[in-house]
C-alpha positions as CSV (number, residue, x, y, z in Angstrom):
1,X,0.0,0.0,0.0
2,X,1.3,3.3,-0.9
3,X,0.4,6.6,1.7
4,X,1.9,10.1,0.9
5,X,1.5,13.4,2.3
6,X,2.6,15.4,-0.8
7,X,4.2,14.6,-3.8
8,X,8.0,15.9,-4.7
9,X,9.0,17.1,-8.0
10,X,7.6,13.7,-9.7
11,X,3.9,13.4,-10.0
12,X,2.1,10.5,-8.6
13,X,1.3,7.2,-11.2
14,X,-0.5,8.7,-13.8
15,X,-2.7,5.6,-13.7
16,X,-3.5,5.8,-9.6
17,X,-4.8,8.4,-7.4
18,X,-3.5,12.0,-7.6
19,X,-4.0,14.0,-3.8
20,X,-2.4,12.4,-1.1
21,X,-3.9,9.7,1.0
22,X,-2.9,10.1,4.8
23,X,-2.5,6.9,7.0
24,X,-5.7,7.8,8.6
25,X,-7.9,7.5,5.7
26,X,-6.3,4.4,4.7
27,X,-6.8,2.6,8.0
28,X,-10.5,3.2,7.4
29,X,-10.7,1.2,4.2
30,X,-9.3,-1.3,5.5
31,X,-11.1,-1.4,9.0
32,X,-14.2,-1.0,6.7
33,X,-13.5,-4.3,5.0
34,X,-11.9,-6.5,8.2
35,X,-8.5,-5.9,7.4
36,X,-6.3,-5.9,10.4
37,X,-2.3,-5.0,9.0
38,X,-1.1,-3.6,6.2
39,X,2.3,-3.2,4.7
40,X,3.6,0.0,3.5
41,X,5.7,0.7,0.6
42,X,6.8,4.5,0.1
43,X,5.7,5.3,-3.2
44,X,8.7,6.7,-5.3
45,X,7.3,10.3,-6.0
46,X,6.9,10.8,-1.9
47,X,7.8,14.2,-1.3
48,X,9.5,13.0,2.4
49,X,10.7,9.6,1.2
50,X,10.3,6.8,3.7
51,X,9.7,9.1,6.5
52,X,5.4,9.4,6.7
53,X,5.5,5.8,6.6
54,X,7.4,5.1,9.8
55,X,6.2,7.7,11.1
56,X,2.7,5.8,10.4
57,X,4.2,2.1,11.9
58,X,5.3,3.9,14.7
59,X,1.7,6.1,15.3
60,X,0.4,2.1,14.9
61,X,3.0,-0.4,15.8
62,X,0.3,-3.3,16.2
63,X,-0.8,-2.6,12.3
64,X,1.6,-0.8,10.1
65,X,4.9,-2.4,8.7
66,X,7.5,-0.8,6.1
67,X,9.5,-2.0,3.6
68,X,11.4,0.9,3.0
69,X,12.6,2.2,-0.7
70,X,16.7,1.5,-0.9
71,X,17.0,3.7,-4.6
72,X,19.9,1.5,-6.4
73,X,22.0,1.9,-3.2
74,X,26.0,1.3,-3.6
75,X,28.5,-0.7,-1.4
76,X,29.8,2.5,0.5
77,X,26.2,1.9,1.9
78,X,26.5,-1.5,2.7
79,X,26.6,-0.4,6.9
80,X,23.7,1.2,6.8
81,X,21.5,-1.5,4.7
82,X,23.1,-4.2,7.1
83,X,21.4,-1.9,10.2
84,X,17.8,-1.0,8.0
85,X,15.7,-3.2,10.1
86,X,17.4,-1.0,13.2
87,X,15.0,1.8,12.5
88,X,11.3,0.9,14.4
89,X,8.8,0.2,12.3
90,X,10.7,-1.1,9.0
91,X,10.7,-4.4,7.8
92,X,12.9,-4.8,4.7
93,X,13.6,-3.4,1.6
94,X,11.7,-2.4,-1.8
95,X,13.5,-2.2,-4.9
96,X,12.1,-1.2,-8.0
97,X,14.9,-1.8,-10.9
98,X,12.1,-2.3,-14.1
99,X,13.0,1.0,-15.6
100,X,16.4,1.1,-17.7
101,X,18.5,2.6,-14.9
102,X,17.2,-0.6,-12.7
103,X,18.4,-2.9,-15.5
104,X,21.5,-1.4,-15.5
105,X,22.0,-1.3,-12.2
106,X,22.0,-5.2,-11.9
107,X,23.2,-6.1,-15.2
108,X,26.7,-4.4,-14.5
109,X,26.7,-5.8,-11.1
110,X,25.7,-3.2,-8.7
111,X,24.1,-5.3,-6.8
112,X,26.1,-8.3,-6.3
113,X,27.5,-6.4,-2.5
114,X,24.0,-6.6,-1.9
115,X,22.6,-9.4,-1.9
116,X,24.7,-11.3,0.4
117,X,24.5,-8.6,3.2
118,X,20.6,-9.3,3.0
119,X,21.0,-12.7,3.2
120,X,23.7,-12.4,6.2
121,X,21.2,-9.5,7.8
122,X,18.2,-12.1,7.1
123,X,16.5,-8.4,5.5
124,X,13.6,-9.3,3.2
125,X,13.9,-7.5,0.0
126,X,11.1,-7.2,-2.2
127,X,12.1,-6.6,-6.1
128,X,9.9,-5.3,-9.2
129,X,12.3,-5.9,-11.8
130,X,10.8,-8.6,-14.4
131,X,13.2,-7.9,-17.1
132,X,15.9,-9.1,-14.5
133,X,15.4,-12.7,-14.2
134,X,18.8,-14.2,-14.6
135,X,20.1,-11.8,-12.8
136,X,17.6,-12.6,-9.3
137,X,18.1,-16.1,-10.3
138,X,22.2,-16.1,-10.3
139,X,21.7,-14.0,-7.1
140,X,19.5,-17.1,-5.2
141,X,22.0,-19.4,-6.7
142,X,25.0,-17.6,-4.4
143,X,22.8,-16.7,-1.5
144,X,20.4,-19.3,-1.0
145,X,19.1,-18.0,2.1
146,X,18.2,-14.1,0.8
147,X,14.5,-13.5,1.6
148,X,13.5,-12.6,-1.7
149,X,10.4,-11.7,-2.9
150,X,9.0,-11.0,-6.7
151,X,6.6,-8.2,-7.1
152,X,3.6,-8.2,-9.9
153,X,4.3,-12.0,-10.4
154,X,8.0,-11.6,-11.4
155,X,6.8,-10.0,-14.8
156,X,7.8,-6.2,-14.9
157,X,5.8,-3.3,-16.0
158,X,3.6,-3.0,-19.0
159,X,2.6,-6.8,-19.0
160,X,-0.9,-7.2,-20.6
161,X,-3.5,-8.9,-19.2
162,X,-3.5,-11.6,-21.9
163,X,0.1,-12.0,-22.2
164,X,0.8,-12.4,-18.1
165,X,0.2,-16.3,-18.2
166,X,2.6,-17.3,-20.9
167,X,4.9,-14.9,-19.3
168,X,5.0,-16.1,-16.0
169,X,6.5,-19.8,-17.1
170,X,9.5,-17.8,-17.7
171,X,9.0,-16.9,-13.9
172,X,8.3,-20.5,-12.7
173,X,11.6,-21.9,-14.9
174,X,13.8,-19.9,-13.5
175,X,12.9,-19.1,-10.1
176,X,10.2,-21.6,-8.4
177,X,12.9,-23.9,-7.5
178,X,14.3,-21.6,-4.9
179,X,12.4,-22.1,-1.4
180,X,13.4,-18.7,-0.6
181,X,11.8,-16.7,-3.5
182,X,7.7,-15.4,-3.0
183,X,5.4,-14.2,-5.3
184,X,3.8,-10.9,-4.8
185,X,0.5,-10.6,-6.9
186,X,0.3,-7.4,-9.2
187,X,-3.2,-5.2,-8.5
188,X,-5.3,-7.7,-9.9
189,X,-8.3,-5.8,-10.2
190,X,-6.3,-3.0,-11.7
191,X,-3.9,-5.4,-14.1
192,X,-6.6,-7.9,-15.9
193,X,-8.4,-5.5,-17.4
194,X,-11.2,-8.3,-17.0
195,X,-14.8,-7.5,-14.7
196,X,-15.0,-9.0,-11.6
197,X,-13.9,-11.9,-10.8
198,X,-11.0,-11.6,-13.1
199,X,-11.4,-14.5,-15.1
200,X,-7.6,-13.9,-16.5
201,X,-6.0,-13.6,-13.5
202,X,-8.2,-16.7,-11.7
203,X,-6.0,-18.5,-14.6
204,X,-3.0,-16.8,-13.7
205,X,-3.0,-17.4,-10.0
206,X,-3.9,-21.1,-10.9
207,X,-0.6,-21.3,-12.6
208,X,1.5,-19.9,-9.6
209,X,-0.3,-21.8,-7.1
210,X,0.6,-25.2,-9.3
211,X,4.5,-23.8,-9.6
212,X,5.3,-21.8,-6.2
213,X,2.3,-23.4,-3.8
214,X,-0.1,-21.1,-2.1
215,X,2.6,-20.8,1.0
216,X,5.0,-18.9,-1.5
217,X,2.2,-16.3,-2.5
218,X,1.3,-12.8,-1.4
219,X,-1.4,-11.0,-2.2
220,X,-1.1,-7.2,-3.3
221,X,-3.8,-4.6,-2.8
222,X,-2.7,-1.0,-3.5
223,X,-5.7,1.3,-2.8
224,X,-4.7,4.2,-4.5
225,X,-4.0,2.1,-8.3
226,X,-7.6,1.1,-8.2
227,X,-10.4,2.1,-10.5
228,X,-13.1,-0.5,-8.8
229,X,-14.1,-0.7,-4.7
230,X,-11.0,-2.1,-2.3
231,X,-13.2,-5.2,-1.4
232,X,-13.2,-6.8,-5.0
233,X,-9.5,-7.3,-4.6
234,X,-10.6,-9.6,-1.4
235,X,-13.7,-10.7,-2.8
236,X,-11.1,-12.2,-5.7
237,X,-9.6,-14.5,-3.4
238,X,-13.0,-15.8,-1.9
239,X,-14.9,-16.6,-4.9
240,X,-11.4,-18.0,-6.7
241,X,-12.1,-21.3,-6.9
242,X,-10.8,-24.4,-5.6
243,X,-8.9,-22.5,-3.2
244,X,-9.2,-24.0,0.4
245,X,-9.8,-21.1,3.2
246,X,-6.4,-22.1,5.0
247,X,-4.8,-21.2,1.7
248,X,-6.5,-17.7,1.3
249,X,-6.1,-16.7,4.9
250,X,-2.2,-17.8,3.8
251,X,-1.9,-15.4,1.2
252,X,-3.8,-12.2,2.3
253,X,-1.8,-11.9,5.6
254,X,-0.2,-15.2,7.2
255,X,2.3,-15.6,4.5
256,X,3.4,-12.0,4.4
257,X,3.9,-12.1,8.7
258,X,6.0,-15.0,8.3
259,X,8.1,-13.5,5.3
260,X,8.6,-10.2,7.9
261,X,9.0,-12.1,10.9
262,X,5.8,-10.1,11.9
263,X,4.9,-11.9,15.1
């Protein structure tokens, strides 16, 4: 979930909500549809960075967590990213590398320091770069205990609808046989372009339940991407069928706590 107070110089998604959304407004969606924790990720164009959203976990310790945007850090940072889980309130790292500059970034190695202070650190990192496959995959290879998770189902930005399931057995090759690797959903009501419930992405979650189990799934939610009312993202998982409840409850919250180490 993405809160802000004010944007910087860069404008909010062009696709998503424009005026800010305080912590207080959000916390009534989700009180409003029996959601008890959410986890924050600082969206990119906040005008204060990470800082409203621990300043949120803090205000509400027993229901906020962070996972705190890292940029494309470099090794002169490595002290403070082995410390990030020092700071109250935040509970890894998000990375988004999808854009050329994030590309770069891993394809000349920038992040091969990294990875292994995560995995030493035992600091979940959550990664939106779909374009980067070999690169996460080379990375689980050497550090088969980094905590990492895929965001949007491992498939980058400006996936369609119809192309996400042929995509995503590129994901399952090359990364389903790490233990250590979850799947974060994209904003399914927002990304299959389908009415409720999402035919495409029912088939789509089918195919990552059958390749990662439903232990090794997260669900994703952003309010402020979505064109349709917050509970048909959860109304998703309860009509999806097949799906036993132990399983849902698994991926809308349990699996996420248990990623974070969120008692």
């Amino acid at each position: 979930m993405h809160i802000w107070q004010a944007h910087g110089d860069r404008p909010p998604s062009a696709s998503g909500r424009q005026e800010p959304l305080l912590v207080e407004e959000l916390l009534a969606t989700l009180d409003a549809n029996g959601v008890d924790r959410v986890v924050l990720v600082p969206p990119s164009w906040a005008a204060r960075g990470n800082a409203y959203s621990l300043e949120a976990a803090a205000a509400y310790p027993d229901r906020i967590r962070v996972l705190g945007l890292a940029g494309r850090p470099a090794e002169d940072q490595a002290e403070a990213i082995a410390h990030w889980l020092d700071t109250p309130g935040m509970a890894g790292l998000r990375m988004f590398l999808s854009n050329d500059a994030g590309a770069e970034y891993l394809a000349l190695g920038g992040a091969d320091w990294l990875w292994p202070v995560l995995a030493e650190n035992g600091i979940p990192v959550s990664v939106h770069a779909g374009d980067s496959l070999p690169v996460l995959a080379q990375a689980m290879e050497r550090h088969p205990d980094l905590k990492l998770c895929l965001d949007a189902f491992g498939l980058g930005r400006n996936v369609e609808a119809e192309e996400a399931l042929a995509r995503f057995e590129t994901v399952a090759d090359m990364m389903a046989a790490f233990p250590n690797v979850m799947i974060k959903t994209g904003v399914i009501p927002r990304d299959s372009g389908d009415a409720f419930p999402f035919a495409n992405a029912q088939r789509l979650v089918g195919r990552v339940l059958e390749t990662f189990g439903p232990e090794r799934l997260m669900d994703a939610s952003d309010r402020t991407l979505l064109k349709s009312p917050y509970a048909e993202g959860l109304e998703f998982w309860r009509v999806l069928p097949d799906l036993p409840d132990t399983d849902r409850d698994a991926i809308l919250g349990e699996n996420m706590n248990r990623w974070l180490g969120w008692a």
